[in-house]
PDB file of N, CA, C and O in Angstrom, chain B, residues numbered from 101:
ATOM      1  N   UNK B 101       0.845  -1.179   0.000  1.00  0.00           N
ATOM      2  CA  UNK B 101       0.000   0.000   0.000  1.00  0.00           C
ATOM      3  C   UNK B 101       0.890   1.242   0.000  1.00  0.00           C
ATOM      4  O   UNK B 101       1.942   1.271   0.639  1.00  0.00           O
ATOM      5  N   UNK B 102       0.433   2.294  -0.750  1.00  0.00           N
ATOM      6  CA  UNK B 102       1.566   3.514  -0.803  1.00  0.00           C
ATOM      7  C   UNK B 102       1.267   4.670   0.215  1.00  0.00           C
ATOM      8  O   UNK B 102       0.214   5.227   0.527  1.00  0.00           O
ATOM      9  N   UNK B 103       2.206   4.788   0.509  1.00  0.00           N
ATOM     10  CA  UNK B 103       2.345   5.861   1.519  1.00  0.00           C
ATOM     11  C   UNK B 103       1.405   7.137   1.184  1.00  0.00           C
ATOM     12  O   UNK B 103       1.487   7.598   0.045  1.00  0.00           O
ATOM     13  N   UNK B 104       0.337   7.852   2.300  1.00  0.00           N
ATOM     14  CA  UNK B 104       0.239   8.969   1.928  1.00  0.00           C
ATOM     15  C   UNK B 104       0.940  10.452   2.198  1.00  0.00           C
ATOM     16  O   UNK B 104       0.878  11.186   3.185  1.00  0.00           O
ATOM     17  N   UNK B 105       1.382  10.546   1.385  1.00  0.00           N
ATOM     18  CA  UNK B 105       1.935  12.268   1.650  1.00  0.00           C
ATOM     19  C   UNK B 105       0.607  13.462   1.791  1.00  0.00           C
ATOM     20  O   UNK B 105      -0.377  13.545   1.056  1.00  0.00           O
ATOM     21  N   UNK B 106       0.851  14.061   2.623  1.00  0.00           N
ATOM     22  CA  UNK B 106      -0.266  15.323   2.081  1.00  0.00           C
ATOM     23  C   UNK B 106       0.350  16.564   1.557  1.00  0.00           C
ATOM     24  O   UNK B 106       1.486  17.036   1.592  1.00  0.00           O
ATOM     25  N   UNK B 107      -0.953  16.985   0.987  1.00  0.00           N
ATOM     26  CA  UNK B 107      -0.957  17.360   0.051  1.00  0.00           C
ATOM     27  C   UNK B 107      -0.602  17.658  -1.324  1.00  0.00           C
ATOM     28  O   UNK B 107      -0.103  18.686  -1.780  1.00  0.00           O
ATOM     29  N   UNK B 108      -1.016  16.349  -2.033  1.00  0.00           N
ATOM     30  CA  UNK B 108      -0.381  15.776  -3.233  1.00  0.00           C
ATOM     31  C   UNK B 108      -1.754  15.342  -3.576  1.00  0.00           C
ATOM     32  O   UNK B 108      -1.547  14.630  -4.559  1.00  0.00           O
ATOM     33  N   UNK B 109      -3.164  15.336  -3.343  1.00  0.00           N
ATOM     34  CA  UNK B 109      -3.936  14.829  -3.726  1.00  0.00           C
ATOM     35  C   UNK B 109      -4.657  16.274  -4.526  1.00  0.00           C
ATOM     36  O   UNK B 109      -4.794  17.452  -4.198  1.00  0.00           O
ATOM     37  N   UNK B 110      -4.957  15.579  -5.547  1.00  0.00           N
ATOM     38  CA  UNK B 110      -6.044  16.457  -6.751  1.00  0.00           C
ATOM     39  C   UNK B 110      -7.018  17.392  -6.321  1.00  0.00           C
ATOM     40  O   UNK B 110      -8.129  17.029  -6.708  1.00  0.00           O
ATOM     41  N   UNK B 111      -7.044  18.199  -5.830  1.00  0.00           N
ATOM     42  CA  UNK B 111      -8.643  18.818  -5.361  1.00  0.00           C
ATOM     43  C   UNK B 111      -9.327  19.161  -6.300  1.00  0.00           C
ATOM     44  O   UNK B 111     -10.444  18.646  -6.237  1.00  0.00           O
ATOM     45  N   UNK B 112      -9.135  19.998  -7.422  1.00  0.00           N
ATOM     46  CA  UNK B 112      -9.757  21.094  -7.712  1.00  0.00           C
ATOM     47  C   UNK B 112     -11.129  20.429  -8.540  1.00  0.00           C
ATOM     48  O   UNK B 112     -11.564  21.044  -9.513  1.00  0.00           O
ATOM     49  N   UNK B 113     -11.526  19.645  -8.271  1.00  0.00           N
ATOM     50  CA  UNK B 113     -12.776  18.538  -8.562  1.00  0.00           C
ATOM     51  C   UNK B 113     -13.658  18.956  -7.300  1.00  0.00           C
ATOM     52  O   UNK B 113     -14.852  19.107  -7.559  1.00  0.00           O
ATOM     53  N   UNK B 114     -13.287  19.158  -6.031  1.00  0.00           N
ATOM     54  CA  UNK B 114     -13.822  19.712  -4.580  1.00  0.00           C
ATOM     55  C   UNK B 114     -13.877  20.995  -5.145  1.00  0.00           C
ATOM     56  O   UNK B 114     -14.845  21.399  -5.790  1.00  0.00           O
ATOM     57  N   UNK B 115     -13.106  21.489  -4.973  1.00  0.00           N
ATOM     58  CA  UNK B 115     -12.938  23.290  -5.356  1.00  0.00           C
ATOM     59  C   UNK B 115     -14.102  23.545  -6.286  1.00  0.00           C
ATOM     60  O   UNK B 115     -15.012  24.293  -5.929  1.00  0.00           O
ATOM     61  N   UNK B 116     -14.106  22.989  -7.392  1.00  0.00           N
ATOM     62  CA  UNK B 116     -15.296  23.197  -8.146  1.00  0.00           C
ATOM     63  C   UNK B 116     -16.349  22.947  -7.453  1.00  0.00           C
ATOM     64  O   UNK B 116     -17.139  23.870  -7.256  1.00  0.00           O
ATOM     65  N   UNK B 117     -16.549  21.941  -7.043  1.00  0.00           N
ATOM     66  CA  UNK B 117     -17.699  21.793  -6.393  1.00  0.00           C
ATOM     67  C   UNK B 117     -18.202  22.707  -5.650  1.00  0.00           C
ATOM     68  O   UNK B 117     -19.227  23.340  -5.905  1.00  0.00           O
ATOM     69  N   UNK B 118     -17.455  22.834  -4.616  1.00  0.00           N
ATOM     70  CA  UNK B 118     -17.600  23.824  -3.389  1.00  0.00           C
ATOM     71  C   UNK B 118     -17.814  25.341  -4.113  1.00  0.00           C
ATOM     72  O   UNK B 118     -18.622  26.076  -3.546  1.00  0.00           O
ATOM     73  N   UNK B 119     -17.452  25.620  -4.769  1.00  0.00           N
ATOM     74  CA  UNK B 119     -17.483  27.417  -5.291  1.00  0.00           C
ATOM     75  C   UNK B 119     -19.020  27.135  -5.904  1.00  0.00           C
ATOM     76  O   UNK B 119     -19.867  27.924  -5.485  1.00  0.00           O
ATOM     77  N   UNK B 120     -19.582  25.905  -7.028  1.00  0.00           N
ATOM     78  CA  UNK B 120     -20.678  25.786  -7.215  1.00  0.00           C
ATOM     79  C   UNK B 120     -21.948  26.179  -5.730  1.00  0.00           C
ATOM     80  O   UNK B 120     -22.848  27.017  -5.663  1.00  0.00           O
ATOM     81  N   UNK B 121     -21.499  25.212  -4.801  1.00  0.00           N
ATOM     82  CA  UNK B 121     -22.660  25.385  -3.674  1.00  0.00           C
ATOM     83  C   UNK B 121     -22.795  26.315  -2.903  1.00  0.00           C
ATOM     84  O   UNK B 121     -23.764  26.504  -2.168  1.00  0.00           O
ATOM     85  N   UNK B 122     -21.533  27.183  -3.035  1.00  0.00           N
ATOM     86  CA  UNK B 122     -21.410  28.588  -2.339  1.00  0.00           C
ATOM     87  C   UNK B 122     -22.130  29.701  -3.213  1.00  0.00           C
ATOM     88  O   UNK B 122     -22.557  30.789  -2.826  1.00  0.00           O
ATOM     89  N   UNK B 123     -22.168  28.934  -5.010  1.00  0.00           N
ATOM     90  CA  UNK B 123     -22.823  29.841  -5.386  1.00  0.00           C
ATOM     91  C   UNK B 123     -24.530  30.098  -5.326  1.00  0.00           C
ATOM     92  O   UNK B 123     -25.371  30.971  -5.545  1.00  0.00           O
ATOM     93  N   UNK B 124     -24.414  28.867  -4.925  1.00  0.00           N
ATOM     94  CA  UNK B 124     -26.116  28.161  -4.888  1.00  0.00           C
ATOM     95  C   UNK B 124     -26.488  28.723  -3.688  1.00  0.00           C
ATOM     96  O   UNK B 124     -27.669  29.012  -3.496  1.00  0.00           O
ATOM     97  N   UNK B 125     -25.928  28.852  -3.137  1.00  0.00           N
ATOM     98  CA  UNK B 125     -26.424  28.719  -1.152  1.00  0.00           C
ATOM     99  C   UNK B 125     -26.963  30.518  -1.039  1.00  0.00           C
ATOM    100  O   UNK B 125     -28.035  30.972  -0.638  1.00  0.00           O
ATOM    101  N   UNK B 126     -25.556  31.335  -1.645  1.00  0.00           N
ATOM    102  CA  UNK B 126     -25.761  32.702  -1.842  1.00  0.00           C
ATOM    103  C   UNK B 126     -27.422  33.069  -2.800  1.00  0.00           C
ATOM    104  O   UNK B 126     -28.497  33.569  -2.468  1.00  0.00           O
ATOM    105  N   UNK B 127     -26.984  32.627  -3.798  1.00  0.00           N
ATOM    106  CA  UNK B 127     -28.408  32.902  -5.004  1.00  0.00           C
ATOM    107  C   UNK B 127     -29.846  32.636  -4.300  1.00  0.00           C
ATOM    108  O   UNK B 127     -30.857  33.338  -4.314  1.00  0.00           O
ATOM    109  N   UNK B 128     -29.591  31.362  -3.669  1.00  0.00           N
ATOM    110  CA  UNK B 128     -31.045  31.267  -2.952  1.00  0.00           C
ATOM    111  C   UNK B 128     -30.881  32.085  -1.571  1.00  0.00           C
ATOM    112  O   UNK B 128     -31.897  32.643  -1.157  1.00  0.00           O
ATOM    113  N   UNK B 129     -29.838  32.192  -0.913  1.00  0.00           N
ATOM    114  CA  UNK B 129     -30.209  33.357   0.174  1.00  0.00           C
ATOM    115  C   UNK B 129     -31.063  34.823  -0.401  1.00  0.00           C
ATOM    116  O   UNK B 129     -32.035  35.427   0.053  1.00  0.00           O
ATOM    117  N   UNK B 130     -30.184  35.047  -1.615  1.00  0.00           N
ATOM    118  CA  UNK B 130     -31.047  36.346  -2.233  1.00  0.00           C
ATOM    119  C   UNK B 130     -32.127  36.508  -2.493  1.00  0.00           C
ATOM    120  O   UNK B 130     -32.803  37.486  -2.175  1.00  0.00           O
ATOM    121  N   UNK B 131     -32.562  35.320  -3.286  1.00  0.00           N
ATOM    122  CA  UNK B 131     -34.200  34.666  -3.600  1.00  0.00           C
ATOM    123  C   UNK B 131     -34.961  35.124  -2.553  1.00  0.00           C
ATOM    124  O   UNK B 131     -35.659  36.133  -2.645  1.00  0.00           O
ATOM    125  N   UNK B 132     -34.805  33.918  -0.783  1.00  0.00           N
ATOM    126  CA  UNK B 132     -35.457  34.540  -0.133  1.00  0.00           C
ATOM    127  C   UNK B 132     -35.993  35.719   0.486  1.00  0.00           C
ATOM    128  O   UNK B 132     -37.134  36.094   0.757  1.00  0.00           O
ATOM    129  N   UNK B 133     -34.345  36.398   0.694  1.00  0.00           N
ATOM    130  CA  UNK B 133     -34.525  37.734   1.304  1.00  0.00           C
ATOM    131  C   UNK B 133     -35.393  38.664   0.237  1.00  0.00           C
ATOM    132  O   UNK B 133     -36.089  39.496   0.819  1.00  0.00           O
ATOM    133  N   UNK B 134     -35.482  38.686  -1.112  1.00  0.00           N
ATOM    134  CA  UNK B 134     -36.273  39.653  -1.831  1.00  0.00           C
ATOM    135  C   UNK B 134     -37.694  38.891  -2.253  1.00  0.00           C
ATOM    136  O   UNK B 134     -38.541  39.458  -2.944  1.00  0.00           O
ATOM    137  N   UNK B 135     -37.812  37.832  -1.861  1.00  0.00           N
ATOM    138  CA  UNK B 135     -39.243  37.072  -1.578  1.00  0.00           C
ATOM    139  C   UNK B 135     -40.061  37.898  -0.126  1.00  0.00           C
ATOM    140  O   UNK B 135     -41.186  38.331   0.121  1.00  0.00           O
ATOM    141  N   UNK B 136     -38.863  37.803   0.523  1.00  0.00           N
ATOM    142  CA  UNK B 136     -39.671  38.613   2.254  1.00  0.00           C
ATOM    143  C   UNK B 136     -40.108  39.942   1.756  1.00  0.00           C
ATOM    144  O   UNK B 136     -41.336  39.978   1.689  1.00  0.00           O
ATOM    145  N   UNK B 137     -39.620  40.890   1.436  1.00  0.00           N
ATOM    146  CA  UNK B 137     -39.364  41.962   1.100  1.00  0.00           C
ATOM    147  C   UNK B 137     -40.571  41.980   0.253  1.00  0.00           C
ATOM    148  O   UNK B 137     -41.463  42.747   0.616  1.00  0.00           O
ATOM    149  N   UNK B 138     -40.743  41.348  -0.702  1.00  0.00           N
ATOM    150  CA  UNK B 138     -41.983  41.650  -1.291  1.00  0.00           C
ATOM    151  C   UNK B 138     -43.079  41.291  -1.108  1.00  0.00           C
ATOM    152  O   UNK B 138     -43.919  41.832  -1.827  1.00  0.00           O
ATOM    153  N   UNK B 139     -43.505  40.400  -0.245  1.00  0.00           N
ATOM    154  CA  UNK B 139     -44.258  39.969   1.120  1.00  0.00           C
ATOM    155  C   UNK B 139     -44.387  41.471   1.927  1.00  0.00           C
ATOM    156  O   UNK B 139     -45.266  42.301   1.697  1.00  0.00           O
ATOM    157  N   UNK B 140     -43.657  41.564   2.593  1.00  0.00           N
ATOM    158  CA  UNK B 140     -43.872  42.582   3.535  1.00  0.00           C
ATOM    159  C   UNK B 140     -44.319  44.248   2.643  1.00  0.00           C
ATOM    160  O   UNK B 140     -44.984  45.135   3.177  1.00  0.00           O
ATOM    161  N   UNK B 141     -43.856  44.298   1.494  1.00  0.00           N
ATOM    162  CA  UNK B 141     -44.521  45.415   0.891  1.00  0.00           C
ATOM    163  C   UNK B 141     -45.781  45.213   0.801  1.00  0.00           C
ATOM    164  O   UNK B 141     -46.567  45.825   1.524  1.00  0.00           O
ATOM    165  N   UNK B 142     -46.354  43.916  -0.512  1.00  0.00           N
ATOM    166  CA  UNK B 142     -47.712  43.450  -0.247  1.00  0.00           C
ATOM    167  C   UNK B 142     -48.753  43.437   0.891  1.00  0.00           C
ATOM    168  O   UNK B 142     -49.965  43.346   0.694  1.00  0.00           O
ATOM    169  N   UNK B 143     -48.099  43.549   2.233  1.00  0.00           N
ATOM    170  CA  UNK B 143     -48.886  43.157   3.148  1.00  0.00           C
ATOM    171  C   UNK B 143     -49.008  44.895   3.346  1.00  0.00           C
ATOM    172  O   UNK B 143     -50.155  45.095   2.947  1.00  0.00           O
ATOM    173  N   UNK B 144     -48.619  45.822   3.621  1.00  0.00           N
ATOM    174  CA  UNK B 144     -48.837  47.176   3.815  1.00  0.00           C
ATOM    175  C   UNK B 144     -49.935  47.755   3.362  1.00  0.00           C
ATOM    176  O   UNK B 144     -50.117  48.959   3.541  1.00  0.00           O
TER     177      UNK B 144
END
């Protein structure tokens, strides 16, 4: 079995990933917050 060294392993397959769900996570934070917002105008 071969030794592991760190950091020698491939990420940027994670990296992609991760910048994807950070972009997702943000976009739908925005969604909601201007969903409330137009809720709370409506309701006035």
């Amino acid at each position: 079995m071969a030794k592991h060294k760190h950091g020698e392993m491939d990420i940027s397959e994670q990296e992609r990933t991760f910048g994807g769900f950070l972009k997702f996570a943000v976009w739908t934070a925005v969604i909601c917050i201007a969903l409330l917002i137009f809720l709370a105008l409506l309701n006035a």
